[in-house]
Chimera marker file (.cmm) of the C-alpha trace (Angstrom):
<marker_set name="trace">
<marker id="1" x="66.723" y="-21.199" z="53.883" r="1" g="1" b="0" radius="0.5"/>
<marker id="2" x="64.335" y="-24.103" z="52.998" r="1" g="1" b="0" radius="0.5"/>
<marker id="3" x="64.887" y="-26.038" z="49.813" r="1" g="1" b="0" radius="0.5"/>
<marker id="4" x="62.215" y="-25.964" z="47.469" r="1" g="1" b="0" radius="0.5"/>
<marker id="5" x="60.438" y="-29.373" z="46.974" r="1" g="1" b="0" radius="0.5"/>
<marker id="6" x="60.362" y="-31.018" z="43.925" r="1" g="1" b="0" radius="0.5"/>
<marker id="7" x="57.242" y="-32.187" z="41.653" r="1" g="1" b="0" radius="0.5"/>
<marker id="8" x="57.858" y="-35.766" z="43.049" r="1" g="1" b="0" radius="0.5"/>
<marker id="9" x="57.624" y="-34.611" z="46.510" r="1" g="1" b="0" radius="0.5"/>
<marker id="10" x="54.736" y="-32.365" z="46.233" r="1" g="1" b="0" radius="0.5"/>
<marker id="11" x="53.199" y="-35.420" z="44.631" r="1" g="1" b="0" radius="0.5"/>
<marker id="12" x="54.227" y="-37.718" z="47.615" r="1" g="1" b="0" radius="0.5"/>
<marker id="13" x="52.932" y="-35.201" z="49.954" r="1" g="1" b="0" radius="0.5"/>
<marker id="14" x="49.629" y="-36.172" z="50.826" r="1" g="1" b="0" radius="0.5"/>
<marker id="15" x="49.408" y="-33.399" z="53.689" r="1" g="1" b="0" radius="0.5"/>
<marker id="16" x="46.671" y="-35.520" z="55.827" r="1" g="1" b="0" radius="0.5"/>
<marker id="17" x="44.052" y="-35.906" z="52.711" r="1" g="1" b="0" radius="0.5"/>
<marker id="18" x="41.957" y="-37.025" z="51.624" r="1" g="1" b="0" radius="0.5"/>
<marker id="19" x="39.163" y="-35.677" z="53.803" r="1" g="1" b="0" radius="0.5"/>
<marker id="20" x="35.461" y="-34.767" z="52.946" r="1" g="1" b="0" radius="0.5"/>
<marker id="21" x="34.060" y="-31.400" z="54.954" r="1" g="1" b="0" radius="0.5"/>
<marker id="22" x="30.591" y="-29.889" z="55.019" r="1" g="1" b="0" radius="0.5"/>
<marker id="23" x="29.880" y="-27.115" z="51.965" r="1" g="1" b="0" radius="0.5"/>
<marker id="24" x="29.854" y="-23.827" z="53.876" r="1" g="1" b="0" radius="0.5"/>
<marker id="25" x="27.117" y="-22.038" z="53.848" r="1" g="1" b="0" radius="0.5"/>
<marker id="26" x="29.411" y="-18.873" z="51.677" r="1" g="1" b="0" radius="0.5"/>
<marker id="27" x="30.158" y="-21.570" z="49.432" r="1" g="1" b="0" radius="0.5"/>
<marker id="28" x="26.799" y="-22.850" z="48.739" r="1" g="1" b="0" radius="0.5"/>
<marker id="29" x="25.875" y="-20.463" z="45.980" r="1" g="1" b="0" radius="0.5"/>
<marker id="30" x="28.913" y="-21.473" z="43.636" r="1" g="1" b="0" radius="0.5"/>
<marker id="31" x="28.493" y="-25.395" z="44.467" r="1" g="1" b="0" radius="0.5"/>
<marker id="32" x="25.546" y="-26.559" z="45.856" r="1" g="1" b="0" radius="0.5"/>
<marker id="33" x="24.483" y="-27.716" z="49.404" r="1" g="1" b="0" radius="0.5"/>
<marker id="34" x="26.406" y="-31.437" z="50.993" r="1" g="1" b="0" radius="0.5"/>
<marker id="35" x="30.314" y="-32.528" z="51.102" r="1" g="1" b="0" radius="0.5"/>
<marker id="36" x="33.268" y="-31.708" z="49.151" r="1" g="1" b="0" radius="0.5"/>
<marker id="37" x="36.532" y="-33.711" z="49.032" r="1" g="1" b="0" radius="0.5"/>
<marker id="38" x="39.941" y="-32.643" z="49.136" r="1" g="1" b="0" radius="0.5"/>
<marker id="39" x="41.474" y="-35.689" z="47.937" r="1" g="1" b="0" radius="0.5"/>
<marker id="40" x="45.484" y="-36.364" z="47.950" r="1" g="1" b="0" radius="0.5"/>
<marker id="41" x="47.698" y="-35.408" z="45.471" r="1" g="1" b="0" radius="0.5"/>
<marker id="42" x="48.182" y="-39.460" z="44.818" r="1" g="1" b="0" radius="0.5"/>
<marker id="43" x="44.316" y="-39.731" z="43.981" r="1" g="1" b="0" radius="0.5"/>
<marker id="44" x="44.675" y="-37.609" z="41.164" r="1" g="1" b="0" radius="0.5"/>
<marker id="45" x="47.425" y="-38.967" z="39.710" r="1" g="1" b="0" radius="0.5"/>
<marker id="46" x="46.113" y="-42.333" z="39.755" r="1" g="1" b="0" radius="0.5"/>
<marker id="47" x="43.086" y="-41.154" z="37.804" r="1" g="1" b="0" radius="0.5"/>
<marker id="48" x="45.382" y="-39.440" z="35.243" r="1" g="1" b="0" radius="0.5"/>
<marker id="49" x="47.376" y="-42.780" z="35.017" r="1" g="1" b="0" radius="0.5"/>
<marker id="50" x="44.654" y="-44.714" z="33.718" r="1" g="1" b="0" radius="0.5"/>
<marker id="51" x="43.420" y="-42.495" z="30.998" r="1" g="1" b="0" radius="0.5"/>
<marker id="52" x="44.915" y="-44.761" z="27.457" r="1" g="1" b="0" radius="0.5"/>
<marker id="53" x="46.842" y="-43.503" z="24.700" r="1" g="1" b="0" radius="0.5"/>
<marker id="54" x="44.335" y="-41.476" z="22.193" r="1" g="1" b="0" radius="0.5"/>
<marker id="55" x="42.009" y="-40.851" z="24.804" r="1" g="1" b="0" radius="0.5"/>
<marker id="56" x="41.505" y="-37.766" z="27.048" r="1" g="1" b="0" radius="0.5"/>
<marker id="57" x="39.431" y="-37.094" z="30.333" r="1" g="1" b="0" radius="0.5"/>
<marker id="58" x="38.707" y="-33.770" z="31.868" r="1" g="1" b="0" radius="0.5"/>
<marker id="59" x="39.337" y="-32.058" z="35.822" r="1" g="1" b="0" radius="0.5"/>
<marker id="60" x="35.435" y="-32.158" z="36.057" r="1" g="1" b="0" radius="0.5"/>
<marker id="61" x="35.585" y="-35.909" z="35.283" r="1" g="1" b="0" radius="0.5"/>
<marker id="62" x="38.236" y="-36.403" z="38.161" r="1" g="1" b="0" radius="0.5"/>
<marker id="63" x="36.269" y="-34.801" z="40.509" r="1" g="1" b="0" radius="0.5"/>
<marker id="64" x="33.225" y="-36.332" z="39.879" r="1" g="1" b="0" radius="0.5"/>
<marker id="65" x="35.429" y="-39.895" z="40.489" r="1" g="1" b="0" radius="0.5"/>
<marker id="66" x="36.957" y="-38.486" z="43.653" r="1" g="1" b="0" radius="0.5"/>
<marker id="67" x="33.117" y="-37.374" z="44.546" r="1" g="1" b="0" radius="0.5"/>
<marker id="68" x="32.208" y="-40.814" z="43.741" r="1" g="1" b="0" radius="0.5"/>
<marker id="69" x="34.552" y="-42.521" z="45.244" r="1" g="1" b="0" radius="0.5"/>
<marker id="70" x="34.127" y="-40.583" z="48.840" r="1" g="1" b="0" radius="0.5"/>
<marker id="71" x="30.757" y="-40.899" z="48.763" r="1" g="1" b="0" radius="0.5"/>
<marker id="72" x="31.252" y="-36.669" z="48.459" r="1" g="1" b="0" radius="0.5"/>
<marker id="73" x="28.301" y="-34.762" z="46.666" r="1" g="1" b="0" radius="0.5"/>
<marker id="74" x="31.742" y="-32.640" z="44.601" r="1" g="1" b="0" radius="0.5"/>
<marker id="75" x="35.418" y="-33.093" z="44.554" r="1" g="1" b="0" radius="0.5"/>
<marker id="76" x="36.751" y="-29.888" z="44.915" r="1" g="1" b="0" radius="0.5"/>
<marker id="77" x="37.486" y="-27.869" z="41.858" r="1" g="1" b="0" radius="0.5"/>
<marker id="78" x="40.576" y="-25.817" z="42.980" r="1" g="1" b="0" radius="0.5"/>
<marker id="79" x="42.669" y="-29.129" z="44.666" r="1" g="1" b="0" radius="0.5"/>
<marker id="80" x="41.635" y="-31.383" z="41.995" r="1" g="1" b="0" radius="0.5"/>
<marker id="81" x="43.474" y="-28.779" z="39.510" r="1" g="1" b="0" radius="0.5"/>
<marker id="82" x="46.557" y="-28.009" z="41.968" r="1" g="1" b="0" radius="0.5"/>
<marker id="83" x="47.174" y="-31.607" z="42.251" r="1" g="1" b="0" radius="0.5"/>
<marker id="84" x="46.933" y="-32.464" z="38.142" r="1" g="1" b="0" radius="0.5"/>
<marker id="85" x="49.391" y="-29.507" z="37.460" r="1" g="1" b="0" radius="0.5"/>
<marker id="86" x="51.561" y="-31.415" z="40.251" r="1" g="1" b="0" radius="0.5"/>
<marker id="87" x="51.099" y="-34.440" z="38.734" r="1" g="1" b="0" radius="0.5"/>
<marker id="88" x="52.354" y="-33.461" z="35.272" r="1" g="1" b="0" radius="0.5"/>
<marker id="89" x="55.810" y="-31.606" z="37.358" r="1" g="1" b="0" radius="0.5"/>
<marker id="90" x="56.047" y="-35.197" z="38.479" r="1" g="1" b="0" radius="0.5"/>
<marker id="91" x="55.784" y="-36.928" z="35.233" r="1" g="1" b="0" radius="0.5"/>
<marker id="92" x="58.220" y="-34.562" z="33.820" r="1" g="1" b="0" radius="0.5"/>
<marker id="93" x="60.651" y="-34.979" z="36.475" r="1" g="1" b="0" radius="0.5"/>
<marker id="94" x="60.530" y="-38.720" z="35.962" r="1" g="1" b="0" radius="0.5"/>
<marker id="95" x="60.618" y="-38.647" z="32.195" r="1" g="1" b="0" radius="0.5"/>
<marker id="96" x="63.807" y="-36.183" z="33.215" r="1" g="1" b="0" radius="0.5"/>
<marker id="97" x="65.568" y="-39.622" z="35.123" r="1" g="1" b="0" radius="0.5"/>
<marker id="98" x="64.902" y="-41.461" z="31.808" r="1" g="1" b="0" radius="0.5"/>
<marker id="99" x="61.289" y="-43.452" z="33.100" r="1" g="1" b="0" radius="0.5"/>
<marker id="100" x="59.374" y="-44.150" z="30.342" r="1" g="1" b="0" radius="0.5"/>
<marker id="101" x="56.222" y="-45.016" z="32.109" r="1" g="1" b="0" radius="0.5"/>
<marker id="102" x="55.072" y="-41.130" z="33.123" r="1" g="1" b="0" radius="0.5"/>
<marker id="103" x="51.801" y="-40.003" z="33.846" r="1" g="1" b="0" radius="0.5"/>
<marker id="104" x="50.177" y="-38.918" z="30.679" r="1" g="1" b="0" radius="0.5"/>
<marker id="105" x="49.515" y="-35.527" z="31.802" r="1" g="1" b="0" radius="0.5"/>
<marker id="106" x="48.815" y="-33.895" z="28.729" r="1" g="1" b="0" radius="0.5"/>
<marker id="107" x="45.697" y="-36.129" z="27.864" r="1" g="1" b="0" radius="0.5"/>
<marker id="108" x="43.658" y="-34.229" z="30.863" r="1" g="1" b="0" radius="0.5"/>
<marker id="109" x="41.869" y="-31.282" z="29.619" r="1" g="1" b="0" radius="0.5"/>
<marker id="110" x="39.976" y="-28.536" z="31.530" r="1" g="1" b="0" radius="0.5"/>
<marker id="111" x="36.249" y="-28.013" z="30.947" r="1" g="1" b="0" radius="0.5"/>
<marker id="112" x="35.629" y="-27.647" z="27.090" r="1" g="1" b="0" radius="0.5"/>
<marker id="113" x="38.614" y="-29.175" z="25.918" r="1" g="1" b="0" radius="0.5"/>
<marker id="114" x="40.596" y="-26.629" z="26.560" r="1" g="1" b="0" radius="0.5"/>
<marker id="115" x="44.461" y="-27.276" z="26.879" r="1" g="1" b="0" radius="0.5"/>
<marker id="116" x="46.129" y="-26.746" z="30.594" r="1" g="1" b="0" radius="0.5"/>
<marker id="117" x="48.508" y="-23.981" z="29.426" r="1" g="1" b="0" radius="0.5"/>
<marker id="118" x="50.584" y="-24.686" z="33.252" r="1" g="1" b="0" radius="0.5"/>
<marker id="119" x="51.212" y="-28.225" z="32.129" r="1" g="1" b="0" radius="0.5"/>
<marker id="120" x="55.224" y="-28.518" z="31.426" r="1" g="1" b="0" radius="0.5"/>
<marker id="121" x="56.430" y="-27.392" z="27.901" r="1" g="1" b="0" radius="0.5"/>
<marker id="122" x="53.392" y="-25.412" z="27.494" r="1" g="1" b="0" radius="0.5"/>
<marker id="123" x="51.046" y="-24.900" z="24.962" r="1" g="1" b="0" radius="0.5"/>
<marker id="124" x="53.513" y="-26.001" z="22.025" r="1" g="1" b="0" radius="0.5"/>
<marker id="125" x="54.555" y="-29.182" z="23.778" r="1" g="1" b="0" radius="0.5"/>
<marker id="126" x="51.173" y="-30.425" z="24.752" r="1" g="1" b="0" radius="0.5"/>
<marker id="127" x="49.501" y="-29.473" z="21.719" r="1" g="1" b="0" radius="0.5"/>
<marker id="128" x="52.220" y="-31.723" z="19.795" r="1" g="1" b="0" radius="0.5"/>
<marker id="129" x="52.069" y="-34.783" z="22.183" r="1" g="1" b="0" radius="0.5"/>
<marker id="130" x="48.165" y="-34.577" z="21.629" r="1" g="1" b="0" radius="0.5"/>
<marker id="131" x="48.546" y="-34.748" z="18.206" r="1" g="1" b="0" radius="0.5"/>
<marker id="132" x="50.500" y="-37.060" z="17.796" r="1" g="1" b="0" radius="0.5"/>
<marker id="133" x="47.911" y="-39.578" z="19.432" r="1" g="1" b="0" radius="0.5"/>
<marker id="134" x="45.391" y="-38.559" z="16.551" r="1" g="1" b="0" radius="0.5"/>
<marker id="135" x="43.608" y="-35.119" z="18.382" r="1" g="1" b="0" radius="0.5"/>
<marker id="136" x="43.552" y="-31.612" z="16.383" r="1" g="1" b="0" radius="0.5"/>
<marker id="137" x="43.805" y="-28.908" z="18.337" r="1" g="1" b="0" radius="0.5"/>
<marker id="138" x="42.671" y="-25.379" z="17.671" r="1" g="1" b="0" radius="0.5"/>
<marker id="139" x="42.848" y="-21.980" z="18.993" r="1" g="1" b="0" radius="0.5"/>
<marker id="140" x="39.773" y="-20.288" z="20.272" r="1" g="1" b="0" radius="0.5"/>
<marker id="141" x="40.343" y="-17.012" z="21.676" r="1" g="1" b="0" radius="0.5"/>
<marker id="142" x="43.355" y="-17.515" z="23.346" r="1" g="1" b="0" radius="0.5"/>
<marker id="143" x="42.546" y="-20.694" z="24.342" r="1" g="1" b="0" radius="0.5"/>
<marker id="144" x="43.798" y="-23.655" z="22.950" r="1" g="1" b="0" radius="0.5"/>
<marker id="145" x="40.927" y="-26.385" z="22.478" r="1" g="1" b="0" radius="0.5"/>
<marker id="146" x="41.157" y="-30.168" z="21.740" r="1" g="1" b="0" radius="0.5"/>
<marker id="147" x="38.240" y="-30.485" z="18.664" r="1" g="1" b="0" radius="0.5"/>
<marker id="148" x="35.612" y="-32.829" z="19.339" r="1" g="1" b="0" radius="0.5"/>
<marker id="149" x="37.417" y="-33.701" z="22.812" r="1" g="1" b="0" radius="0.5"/>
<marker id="150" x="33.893" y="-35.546" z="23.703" r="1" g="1" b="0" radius="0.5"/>
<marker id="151" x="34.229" y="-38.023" z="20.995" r="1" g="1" b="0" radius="0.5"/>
<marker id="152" x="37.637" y="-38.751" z="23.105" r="1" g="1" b="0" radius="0.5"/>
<marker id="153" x="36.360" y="-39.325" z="26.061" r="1" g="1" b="0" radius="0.5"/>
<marker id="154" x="37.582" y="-42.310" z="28.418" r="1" g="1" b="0" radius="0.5"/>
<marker id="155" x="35.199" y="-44.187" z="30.295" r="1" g="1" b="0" radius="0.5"/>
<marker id="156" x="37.465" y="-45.060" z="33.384" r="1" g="1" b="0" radius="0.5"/>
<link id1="1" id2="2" r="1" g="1" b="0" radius="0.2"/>
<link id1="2" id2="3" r="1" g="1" b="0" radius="0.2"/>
<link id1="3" id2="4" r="1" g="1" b="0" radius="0.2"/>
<link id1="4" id2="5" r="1" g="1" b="0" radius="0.2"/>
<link id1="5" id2="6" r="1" g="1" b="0" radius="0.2"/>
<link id1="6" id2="7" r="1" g="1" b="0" radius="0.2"/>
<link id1="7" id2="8" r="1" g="1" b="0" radius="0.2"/>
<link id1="8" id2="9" r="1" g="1" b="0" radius="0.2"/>
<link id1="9" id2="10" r="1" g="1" b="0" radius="0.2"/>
<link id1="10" id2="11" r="1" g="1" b="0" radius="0.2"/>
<link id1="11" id2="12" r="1" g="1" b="0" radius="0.2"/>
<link id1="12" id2="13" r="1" g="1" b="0" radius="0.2"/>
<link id1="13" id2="14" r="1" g="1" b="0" radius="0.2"/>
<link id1="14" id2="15" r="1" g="1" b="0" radius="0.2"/>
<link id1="15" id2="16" r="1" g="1" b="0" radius="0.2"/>
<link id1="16" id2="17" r="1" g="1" b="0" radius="0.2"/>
<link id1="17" id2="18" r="1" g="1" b="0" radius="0.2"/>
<link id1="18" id2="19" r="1" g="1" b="0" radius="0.2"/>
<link id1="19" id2="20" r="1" g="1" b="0" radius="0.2"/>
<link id1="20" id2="21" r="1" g="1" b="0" radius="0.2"/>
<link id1="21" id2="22" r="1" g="1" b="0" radius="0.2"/>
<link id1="22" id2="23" r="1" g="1" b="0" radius="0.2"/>
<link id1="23" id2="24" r="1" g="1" b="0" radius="0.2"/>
<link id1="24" id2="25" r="1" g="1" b="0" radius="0.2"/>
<link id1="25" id2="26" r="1" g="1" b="0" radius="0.2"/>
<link id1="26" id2="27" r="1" g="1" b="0" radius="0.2"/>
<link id1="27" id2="28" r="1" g="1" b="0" radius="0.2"/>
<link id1="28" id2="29" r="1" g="1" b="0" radius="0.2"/>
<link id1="29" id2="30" r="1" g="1" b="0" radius="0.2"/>
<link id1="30" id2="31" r="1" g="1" b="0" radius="0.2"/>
<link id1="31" id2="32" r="1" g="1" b="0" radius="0.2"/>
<link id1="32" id2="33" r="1" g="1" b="0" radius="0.2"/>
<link id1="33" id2="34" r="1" g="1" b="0" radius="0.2"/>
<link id1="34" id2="35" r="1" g="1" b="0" radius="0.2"/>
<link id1="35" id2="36" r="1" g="1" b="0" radius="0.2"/>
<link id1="36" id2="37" r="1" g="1" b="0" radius="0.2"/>
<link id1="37" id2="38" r="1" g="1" b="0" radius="0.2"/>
<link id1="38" id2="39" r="1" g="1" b="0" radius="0.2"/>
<link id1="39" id2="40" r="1" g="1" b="0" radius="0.2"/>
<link id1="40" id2="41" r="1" g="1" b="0" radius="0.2"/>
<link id1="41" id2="42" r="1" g="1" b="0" radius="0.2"/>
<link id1="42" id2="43" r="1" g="1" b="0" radius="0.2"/>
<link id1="43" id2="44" r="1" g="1" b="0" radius="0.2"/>
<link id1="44" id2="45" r="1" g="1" b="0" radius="0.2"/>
<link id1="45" id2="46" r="1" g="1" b="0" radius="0.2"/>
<link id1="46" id2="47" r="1" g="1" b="0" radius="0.2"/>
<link id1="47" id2="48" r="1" g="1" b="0" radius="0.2"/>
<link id1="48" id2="49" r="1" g="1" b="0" radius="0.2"/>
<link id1="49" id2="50" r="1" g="1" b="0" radius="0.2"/>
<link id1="50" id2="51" r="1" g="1" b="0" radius="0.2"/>
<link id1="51" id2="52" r="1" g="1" b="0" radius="0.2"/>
<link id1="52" id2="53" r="1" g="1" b="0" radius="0.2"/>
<link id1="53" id2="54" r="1" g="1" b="0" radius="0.2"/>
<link id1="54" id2="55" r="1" g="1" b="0" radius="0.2"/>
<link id1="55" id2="56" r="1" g="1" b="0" radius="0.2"/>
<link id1="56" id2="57" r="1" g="1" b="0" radius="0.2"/>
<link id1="57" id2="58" r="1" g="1" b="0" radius="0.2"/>
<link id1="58" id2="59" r="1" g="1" b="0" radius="0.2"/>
<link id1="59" id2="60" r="1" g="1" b="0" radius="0.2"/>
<link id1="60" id2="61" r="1" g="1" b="0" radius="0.2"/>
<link id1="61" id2="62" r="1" g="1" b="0" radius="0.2"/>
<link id1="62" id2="63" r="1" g="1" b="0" radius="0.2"/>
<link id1="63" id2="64" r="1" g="1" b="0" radius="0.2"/>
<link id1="64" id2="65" r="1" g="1" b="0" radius="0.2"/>
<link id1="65" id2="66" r="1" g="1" b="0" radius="0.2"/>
<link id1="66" id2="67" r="1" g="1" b="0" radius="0.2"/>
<link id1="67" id2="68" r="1" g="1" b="0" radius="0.2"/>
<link id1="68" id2="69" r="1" g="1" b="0" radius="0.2"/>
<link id1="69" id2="70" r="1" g="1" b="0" radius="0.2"/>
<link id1="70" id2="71" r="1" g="1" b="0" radius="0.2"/>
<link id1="71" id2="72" r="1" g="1" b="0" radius="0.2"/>
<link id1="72" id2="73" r="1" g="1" b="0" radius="0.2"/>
<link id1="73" id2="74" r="1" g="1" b="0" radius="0.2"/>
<link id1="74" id2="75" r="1" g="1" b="0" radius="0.2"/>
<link id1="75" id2="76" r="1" g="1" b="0" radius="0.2"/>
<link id1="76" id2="77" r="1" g="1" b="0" radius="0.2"/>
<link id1="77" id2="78" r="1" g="1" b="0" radius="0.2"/>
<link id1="78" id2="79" r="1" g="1" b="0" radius="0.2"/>
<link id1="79" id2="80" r="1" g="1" b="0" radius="0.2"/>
<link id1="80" id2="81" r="1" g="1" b="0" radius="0.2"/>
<link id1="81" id2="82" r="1" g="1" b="0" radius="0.2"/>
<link id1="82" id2="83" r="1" g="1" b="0" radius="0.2"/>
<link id1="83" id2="84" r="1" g="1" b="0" radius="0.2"/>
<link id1="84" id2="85" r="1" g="1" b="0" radius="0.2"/>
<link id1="85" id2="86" r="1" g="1" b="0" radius="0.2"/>
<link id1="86" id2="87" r="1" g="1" b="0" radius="0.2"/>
<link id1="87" id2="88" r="1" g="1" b="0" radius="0.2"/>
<link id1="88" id2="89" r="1" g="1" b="0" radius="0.2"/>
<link id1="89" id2="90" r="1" g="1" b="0" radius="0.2"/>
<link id1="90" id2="91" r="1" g="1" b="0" radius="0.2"/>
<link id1="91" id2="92" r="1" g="1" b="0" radius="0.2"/>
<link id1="92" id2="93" r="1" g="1" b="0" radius="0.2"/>
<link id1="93" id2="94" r="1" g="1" b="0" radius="0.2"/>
<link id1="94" id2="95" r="1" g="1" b="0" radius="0.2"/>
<link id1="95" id2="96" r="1" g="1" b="0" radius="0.2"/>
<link id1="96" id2="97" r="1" g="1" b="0" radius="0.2"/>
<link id1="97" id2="98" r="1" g="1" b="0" radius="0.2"/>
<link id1="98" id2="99" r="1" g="1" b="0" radius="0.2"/>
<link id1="99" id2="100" r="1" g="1" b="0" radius="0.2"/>
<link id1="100" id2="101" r="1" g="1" b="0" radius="0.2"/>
<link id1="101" id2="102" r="1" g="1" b="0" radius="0.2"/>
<link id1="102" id2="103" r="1" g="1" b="0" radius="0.2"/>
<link id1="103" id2="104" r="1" g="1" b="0" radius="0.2"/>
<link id1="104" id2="105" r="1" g="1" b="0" radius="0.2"/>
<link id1="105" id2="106" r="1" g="1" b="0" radius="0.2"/>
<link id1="106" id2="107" r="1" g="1" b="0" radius="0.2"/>
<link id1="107" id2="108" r="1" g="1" b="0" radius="0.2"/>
<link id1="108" id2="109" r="1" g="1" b="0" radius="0.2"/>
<link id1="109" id2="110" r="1" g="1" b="0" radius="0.2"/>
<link id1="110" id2="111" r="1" g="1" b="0" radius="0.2"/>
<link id1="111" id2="112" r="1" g="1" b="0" radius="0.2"/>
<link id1="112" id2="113" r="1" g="1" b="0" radius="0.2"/>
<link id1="113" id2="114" r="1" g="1" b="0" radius="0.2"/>
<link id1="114" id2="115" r="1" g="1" b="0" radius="0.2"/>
<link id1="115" id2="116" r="1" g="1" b="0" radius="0.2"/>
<link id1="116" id2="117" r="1" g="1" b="0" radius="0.2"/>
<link id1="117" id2="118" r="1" g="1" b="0" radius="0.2"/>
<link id1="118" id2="119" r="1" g="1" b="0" radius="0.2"/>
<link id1="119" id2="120" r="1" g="1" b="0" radius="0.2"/>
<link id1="120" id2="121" r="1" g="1" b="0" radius="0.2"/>
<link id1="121" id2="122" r="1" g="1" b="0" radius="0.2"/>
<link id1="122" id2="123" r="1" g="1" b="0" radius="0.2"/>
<link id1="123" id2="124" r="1" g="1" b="0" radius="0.2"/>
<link id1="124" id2="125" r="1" g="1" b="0" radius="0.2"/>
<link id1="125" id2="126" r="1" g="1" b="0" radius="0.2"/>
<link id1="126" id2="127" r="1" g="1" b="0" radius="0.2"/>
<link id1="127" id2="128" r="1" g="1" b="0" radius="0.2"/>
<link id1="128" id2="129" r="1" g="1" b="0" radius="0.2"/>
<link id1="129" id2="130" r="1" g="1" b="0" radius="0.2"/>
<link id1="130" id2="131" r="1" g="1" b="0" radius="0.2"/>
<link id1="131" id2="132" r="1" g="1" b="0" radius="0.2"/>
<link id1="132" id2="133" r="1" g="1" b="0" radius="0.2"/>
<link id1="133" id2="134" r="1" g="1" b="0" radius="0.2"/>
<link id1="134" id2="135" r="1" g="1" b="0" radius="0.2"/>
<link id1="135" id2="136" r="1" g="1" b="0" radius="0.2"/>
<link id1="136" id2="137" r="1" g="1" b="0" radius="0.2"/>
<link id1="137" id2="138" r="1" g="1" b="0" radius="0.2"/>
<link id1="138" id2="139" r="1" g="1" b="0" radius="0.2"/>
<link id1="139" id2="140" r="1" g="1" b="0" radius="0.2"/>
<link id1="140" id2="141" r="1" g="1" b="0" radius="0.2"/>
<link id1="141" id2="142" r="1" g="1" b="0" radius="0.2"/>
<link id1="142" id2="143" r="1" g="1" b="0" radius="0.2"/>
<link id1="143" id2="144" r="1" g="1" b="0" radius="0.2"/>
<link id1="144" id2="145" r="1" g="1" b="0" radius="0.2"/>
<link id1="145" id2="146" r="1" g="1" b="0" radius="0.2"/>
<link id1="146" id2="147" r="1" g="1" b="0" radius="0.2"/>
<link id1="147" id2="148" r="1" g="1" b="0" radius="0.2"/>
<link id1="148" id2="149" r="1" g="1" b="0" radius="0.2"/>
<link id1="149" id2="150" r="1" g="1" b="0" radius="0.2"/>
<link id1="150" id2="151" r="1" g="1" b="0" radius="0.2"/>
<link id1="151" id2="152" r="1" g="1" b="0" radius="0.2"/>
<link id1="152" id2="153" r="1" g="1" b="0" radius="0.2"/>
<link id1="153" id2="154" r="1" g="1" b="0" radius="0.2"/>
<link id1="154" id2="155" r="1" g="1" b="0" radius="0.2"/>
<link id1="155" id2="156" r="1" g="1" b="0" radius="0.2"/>
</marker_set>
């Protein structure tokens, strides 16, 4: 039976990306005609990394960097979120070995504002590391939204 790979090594897995393809035609519809990247795991992180204490950034704001970056017309929505949700595992497994220095997962939002409920600890824990670098956070729905998340932006 294969062991089960941790956070870290999911992470460290870049699994031959990135690479940009051609938007298939059965694709075209949801986003557009020209390239999408798959970019690595790594990429993400690194993006997540440099967002600073009290500030936030979004998935659609990492894959328009990754786009950017590739010279790709969109990053690809469904990797770019894999690879954040990986990215927090990481940080948590770190913070776990007593590293200070962790990826600061909970400061990346999904479109809207809205809280990553698969982010370790959950609702509860991001909601209280968020506030406690100044953001209020409110329910909506059953969503959990960072108010006035714009106003928050970083510009990295």
């Amino acid at each position: 039976m294969a062991t089960k790979k941790s956070w870290l090594e999911k992470l460290a897995d870049n699994k031959d990306l990135p690479k940009v393809v051609r938007i298939k035609p059965n694709q075209e519809k949801r986003w557009g005609k020209g390239t999408i990247v798959i970019p690595a795991p790594k990429e993400v992180d690194q993006i997540m990394k440099k967002v600073p204490k009290s500030k936030l950034i979004t998935i659609n704001q990492i894959r328009e960097k990754v786009a950017k970056k590739h010279k790709a017309t969109i990053g690809c929505p469904i990797t770019c979120g894999i690879f954040a949700r990986i990215a927090a595992g990481a940080a948590e497994e770190e913070r776990a070995e007593g590293k200070k220095d962790i990826t600061p997962y909970w400061r990346t939002l999904k479109s809207g504002g809205v809280i990553n409920e698969k982010y370790p600890g959950y609702i509860d824990n991001i909601k209280a590391l968020l506030e406690s670098e100044g953001h209020h956070v409110v329910k909506k729905g059953k969503k959990y939204v960072v108010e006035d998340y714009e106003s928050s932006l970083a510009s990295i």
